[in-house]
N, C-alpha and C positions, 0 to 999 in steps of 0.2 A: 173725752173721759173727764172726770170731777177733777179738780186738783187733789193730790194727794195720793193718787193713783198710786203701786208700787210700780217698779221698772216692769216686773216680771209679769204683772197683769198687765203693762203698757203693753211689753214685746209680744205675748200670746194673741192680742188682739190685729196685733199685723204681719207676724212673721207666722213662718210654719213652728209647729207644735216639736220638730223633729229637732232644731235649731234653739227654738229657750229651753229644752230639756237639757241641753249640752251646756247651756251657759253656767258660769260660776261666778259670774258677778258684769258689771258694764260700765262706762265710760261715761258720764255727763259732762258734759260740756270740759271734755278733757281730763275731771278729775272721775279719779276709780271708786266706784261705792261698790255697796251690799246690792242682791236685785230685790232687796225690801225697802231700797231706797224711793221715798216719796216725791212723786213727779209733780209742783206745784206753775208750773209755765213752761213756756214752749221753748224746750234746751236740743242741745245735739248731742243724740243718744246712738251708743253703739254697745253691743252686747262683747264682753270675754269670754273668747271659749277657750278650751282645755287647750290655748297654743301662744306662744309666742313669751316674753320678758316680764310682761306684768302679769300675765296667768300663772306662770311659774313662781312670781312672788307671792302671790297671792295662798296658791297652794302652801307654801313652806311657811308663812308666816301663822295658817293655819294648824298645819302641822307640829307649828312652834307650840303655839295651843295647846294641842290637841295632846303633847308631852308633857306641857305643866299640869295636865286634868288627869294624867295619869298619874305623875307624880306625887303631885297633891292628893288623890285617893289611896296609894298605898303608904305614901310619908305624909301623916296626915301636919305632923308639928313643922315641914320645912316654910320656910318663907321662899316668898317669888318675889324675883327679881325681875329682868327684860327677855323678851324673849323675840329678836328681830329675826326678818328672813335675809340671808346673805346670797354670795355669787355660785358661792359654794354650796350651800342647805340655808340652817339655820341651828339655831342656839338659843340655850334657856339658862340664864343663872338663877341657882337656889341656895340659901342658905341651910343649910343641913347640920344635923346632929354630929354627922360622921362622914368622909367621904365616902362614893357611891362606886363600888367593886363590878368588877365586870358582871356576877350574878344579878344586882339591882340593874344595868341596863337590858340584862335580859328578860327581867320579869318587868319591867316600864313598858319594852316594847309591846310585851304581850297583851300588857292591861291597852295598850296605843290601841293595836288592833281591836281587840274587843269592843272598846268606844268604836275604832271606827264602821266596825258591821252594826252596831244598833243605828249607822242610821240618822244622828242626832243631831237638832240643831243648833247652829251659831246665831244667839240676834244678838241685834245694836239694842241698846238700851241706855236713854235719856234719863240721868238722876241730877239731883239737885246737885251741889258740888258737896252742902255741907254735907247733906244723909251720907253719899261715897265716902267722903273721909272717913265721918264714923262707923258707916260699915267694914271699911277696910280696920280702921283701929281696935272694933270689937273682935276683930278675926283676929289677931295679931300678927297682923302686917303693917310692920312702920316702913316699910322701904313704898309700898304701895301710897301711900299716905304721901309719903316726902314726894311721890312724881304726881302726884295732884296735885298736892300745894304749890309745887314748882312751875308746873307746865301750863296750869289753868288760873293760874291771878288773874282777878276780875274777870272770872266768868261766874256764871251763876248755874250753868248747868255742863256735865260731865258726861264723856262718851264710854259705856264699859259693856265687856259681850262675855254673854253666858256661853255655854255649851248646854243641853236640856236644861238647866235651870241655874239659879246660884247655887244649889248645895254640890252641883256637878260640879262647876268650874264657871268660874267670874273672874275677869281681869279689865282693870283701867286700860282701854285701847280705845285708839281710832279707827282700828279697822283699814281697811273692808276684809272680809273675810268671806270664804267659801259658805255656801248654803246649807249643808250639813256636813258632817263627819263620814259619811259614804261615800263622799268626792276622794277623798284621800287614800290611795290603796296604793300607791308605791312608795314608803318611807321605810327608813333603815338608822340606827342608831348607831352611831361611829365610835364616840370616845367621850371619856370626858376630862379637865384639867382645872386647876386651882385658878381661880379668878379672886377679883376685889370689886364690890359694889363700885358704880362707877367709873371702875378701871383703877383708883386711889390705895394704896396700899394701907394710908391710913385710915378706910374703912375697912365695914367688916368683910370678911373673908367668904368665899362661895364657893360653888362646884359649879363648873360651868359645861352642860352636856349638850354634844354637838349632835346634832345628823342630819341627813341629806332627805330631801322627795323629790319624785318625780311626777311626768303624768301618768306614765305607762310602767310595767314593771322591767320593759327590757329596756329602760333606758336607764332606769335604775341599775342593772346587771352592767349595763355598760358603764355608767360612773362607778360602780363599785370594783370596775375591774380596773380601771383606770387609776382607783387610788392604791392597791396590789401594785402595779405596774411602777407607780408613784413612789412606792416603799423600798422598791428594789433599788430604783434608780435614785433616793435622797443622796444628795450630795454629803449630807451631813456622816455616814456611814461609808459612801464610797472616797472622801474625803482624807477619812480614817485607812480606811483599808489602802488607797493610793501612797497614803504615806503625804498628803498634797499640803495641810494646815493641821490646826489645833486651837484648842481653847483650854483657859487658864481662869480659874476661877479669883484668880486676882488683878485682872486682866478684861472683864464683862464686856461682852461686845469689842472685842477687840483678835481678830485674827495672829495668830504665830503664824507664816510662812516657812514651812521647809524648802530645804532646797531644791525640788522638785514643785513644790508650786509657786514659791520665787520662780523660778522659770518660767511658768505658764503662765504668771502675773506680768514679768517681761513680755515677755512674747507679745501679748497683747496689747502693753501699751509701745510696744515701739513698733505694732503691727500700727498703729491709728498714727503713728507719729509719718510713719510710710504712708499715711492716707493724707494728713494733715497739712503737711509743710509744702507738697507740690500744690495744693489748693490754697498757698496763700495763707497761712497760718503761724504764726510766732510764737514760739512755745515761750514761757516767762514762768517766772519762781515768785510769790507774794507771801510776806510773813506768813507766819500761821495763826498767831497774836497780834490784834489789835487794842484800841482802847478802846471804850464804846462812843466816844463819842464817832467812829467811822459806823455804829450799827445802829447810833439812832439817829444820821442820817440818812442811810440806808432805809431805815423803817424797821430792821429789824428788831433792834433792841424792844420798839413799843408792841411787836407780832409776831415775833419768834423768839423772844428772850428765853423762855419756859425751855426751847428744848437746844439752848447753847450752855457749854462749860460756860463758867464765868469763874474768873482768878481776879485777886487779890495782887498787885503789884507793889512792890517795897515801898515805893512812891506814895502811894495809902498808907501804908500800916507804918511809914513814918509820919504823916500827917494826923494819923489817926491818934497818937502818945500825945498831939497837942491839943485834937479837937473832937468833937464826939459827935459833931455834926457830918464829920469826914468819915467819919465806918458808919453812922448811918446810911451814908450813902449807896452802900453798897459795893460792892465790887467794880472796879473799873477799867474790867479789859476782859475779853472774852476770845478764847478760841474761837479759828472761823469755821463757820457750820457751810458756808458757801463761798466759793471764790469772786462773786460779781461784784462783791464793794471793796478788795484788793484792784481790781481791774479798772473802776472808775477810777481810781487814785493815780492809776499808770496811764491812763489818757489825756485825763486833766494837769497831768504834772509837766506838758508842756504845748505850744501851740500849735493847735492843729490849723492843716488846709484843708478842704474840700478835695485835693487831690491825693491825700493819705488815704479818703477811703472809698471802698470799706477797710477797715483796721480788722484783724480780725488775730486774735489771743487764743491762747490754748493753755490747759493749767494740767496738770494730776499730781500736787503734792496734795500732803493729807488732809482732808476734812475730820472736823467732832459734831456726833450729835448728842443730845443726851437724853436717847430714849428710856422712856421707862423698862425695867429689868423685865417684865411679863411679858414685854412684844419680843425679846431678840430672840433671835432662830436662827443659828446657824450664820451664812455669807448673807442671808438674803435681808436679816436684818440686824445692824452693827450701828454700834456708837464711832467706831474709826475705819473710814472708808477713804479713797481716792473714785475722783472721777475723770472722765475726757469730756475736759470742761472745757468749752469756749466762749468766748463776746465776741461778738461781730458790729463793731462801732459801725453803721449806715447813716446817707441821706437819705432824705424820705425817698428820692425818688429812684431808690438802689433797692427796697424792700422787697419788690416782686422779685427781681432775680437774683438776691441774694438768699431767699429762700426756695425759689426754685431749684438753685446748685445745691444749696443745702441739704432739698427732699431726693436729690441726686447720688449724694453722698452717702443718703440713708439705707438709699439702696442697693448702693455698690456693696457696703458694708454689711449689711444682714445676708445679703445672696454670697459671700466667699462663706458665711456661716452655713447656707442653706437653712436660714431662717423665714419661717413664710411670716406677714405683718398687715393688723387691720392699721387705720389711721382717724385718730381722733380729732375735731376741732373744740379745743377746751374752755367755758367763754365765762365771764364777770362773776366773781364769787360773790357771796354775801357782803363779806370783808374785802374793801377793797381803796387803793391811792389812788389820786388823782381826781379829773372829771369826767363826767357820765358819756361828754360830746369825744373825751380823747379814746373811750377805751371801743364806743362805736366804731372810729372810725380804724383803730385797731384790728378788731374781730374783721372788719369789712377787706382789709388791704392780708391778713393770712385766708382770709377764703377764697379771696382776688390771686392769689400766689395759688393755692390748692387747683383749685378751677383752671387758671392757664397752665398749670402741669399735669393736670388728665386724672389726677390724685382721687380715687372715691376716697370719701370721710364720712363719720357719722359726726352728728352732734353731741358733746358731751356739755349742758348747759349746766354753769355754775363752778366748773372744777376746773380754772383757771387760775394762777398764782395770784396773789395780794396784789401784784404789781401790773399786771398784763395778759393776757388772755398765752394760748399756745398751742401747740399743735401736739400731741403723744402717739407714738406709737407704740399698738401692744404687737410683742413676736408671740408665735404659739411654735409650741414644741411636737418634738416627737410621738406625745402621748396627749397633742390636745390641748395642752394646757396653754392659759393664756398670762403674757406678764406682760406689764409696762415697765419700758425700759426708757430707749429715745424721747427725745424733748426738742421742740423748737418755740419758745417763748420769746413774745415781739413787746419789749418794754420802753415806756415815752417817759413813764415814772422816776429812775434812777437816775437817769440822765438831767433829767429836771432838778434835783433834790442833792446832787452833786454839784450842779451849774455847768454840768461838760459845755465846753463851744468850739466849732469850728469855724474857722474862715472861710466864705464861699466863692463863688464867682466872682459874685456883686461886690466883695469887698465887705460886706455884714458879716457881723457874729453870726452862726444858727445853732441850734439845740442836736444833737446827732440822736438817732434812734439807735437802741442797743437791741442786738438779737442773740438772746442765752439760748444755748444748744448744747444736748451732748447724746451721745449715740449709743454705747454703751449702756449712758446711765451710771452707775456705780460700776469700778472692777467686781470690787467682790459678788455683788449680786449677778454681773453677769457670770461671771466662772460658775456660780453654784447653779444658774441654767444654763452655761453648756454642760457642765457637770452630767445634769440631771439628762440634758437632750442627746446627750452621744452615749448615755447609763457608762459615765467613766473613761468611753473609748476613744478618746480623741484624734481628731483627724490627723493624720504623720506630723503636719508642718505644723499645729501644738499639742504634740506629744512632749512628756517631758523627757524620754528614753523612747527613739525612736526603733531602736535593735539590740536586741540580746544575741551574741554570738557563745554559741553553745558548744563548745568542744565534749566529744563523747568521752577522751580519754586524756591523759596528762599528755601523750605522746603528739596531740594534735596542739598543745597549747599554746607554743612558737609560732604556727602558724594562725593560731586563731590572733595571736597580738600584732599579728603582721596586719591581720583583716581590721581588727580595730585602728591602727596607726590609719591606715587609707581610710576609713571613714571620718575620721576625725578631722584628717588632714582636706578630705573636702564637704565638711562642717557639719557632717551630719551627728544627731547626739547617740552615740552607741554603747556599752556596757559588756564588760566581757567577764561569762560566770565560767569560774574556772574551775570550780569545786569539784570533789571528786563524789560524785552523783550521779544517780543512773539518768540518762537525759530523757525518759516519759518525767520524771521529777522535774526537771528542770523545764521543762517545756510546760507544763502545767503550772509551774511558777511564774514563769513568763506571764501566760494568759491570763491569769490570775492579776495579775500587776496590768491588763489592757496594752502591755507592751505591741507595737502594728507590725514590727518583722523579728522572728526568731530564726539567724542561720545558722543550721546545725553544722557539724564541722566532722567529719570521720577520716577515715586513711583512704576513701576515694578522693576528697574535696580537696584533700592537701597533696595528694599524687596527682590531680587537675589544673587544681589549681580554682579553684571553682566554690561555692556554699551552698548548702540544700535549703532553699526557701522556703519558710511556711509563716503564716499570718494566723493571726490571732482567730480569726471567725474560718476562713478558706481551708486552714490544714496546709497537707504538703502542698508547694506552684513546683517541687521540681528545681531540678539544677541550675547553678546561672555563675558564670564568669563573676568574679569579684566586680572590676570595671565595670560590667554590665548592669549590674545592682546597683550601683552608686549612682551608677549616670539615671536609672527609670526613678531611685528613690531622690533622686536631686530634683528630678522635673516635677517627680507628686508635690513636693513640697513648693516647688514656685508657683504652679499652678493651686496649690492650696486646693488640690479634690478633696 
């Protein structure tokens, strides 16, 4: 065929008719185009159909579209902003007169649909760069403008795709996009919330409207039930309702502990420290404040400054009365956003042998980060957090099994959760320390480790830390959903840039490998996904009130504190409601609170001697010996069902 061919006349000429009709776009030589994409030599072509991660993006980024063409038809003065496809859907920011009320998303969708029955199509279209800018500036769109000038220096021609025409809908994109607007029949508009061009507060201000697509319309119903599902069980409400934390508008991104999730915030880290310390781990305390000179040997100072506290030390601002060269400077000491350059400092501060390791540390005092105000949400994202942080000082030739024990650990630890988990390998970001030959043979020595442990992994290319490639696990919840939590990161870079050395065999210095891990990940993000995965209900051994003993009447109340005493006395956490209330009330309270055992207490139990057992989800279990109760709720809780 001529060069120039499109995909779509390439593919009809060798495939069935039944097969490019389904297609919505294909693959060249790896990268995803339009199927109006021009075939000029002989590439490796495969067709997208309506299935799999990039068909799906492809849809939604469509659909992203396909929301700014409505938008833009009924608000004809808003400006457009970006409109990506995400994990979740996709999203549109628009600068707007007014924010947009639940009625405006209802009538966008509607205008969505209508576009989408005519049918209509999406091309690529090739413009000069200059004409695009000024056609984007006669429209008055400066934001569209400023991502031309940005994105396309020195080029001389611009990629942007209509919808039927430009008076329809034109946007500066690369695409690829679906073939018409007919593809699109399962999208649903969610919400929308206040955004900032860029994400900068000090630009201008947006509405930014979310929604989701699918391929089909029942998979849609199924993610739309799933976000339902997702509302009941936010942590951020049941949270509240537990009585578990809080937030304090003076206070952003910083959790209040009540006493009740202080306890379940315990529990769990002295749950890992029971995991920890029999595997050879030293738990250790490191300032919380350093200067910066530890974070711009780190690296961090010059790649993560932006999102660390930085303070001011008297030590400055006495220097600073005599010099003006010294508060230019800046601030010289920074809260730590991470424990690993505490930890090099505790390695190197004295001489190692080759028989100390592996060394292996464990941390959870506080961390700071200093997210911007627009991300934080709840536990899941906070400016002060703890983690179950560790270093694993290794010799190189410790790496396999020290991270095989390690993918060991991982598992131990997510199954007492009844956590199911995929496994990623994370490799060379854009941004990156070091040399090209050390982070090779990095990536090679964690897939070398994954491989002899039987581990499936996908590839996740590029989303590897500044310092060292890594391994993540995401867990999925009760409802599907998926987080990344776990980490095993294999870094040659810190170690180098601190000068750590051990003594070997040979009697030579060597450079030791460090391996950062943590399981958990954040407390707080993990509680707001158990949170969410047990909707509240925590299993007995982290509960934070594992029994309410119910007395019906006053006359049973001596013996209800008798039942309390013995529970106490063998360690379990139980509460005794003495109130004078009819106990359907009180029992309903209980559940209410996820409380796992309610033993009600009458003028039988106390002439038996005995409690009436009922749980939270089961109702009445029926009678049981005090003793007897204690001994089965002792073993639930060691075995951690």
């Amino acid at each position: 065929m001529p060069p120039g061919t499109p995909v779509r006349d390439f593919a009809a000429a060798a495939l069935p008719m039944s097969v490019v009709k389904k297609a919505i776009g294909a693959s060249v030589n790896g990268q995803l185009v339009d199927l109006t994409y021009p075939l000029n030599s002989d590439v490796s072509l495969k067709l997208v159909l309506p299935e799999g991660h990039d068909a799906l993006m492809m849809v939604r980024h469509s659909t992203a579209h396909l929301l700014a063409a409505a938008v833009t038809n009924l608000f004809p003065s808003v400006q457009c902003g970006i409109g990506p496809a995400t994990d979740e859907g996709f999203f549109y920011d628009f600068v707007v007169p007014r924010p947009f009320v639940p009625e405006d998303l209802e009538k966008i969708e509607k205008k969505m649909q209508e576009l989408a029955k005519q049918d209509l199509p999406y091309e690529r279209q090739i413009w000069p760069r200059e004409e695009a800018i000024e056609f984007f500036r006669k429209r008055g769109e400066p934001l569209k403008v400023q991502l031309i000038e940005e994105k396309t220096a020195g080029q001389k021609d611009v990629s942007c795709y209509t919808i039927k025409d430009r008076d329809t809908f034109v946007d500066f994109c690369v695409g690829p996009h679906v073939p018409t607007t007919g593809r699109l029949k399962a999208f649903k508009l969610l919400n929308t919330s206040n955004a900032y061009w860029k994400g900068d507060a000090k630009n201008a201000p947006m509405q930014r409207v979310y929604g989701t697509a699918f391929f089909k319309e029942d998979e849609l119903k199924a993610h739309l039930t799933q976000i339902e599902e997702a509302k009941k069980r936010d942590h951020r409400k049941l949270g509240k309702d537990l009585g578990l934390f809080m937030f304090h508008p003076w206070a952003p991104g910083a959790a209040f502990w009540t006493g009740k999730g202080t306890l379940v915030y315990n529990l769990l880290a002295n749950y890992m420290r029971e995991v920890l310390i029999p595997a050879g781990y030293a738990e250790v305390k490191a300032p919380i404040i350093f200067n910066k000179a530890l974070w711009e040997t780190s690296g961090h100072w010059a790649h993560y400054r932006e999102n660390m506290f930085l303070v001011e030390s008297r030590d400055l601002a006495e220097a600073a009365k005599h010099s003006a060269a010294a508060k230019a400077d800046g601030p010289d000491m920074a809260t730590k956003a991470m424990n690993c350059p505490g930890h090099m400092l505790m390695f190197g501060s004295e001489t190692r042998s080759y028989r100390d390791l592996p060394l292996r540390l464990h941390e959870q005092t506080p961390l700071h980060r200093n997210e911007a105000s627009g991300v934080l949400g709840g536990l899941t994202r906070v400016r002060q957090f703890s983690q179950d942080d560790g270093h694993c000082f290794v010799m190189e030739s410790q790496i396999g099994e020290e991270v095989t024990a390690l993918l060991n650990l991982v598992k131990r630890v997510y199954g007492d959760f009844k956590l199911s988990y995929e496994v990623k390998l994370s490799t060379r970001p854009a941004e990156y320390l070091g040399e090209l030959a050390t982070w090779d043979h990095a990536e090679a020595a964690l897939k070398q480790a994954l491989d002899a442990a039987g581990v499936s992994y996908t590839i996740n290319a590029g989303d590897g830390a500044f310092y060292g490639p890594k391994i993540d696990f995401d867990i999925t919840d009760a409802i599907g959903r998926k987080w990344q939590c776990g980490t095993i990161q294999l870094d040659y870079q810190m170690p180098a840039r601190f000068g750590l050395k051990y003594i070997g065999a040979d009697n030579a210095e060597h450079q030791p490998v460090v391996i950062h891990r943590a399981i958990f990940g954040s407390f707080e993000r993990f509680i707001a996904i158990l949170i969410e995965h047990f909707a509240g209900a925590f299993p007995l051994w982290l509960a934070p009130e594992q029994a309410r003993i119910l007395p019906m009447a006053d006359r049973q109340l001596d013996y209800a504190k008798g039942v309390l005493a013995q529970m106490e006395a063998a360690g379990l956490r139980a509460t005794l409601d003495g109130r004078v209330e009819k106990i359907g009330y009180k029992i309903r309270e209980a559940q209410l609170q996820k409380v796992p055992y309610m033993l009600v207490i009458g003028d039988r139990e106390v002439a038996e001697g005995t409690v009436s057992v009922r749980t939270r989800l089961g109702g009445d279990q029926g009678g049981s010996p005090v003793g007897a109760f204690i001994a089965a709720a002792r073993l639930e809780n060691a075995e951690r069902r």
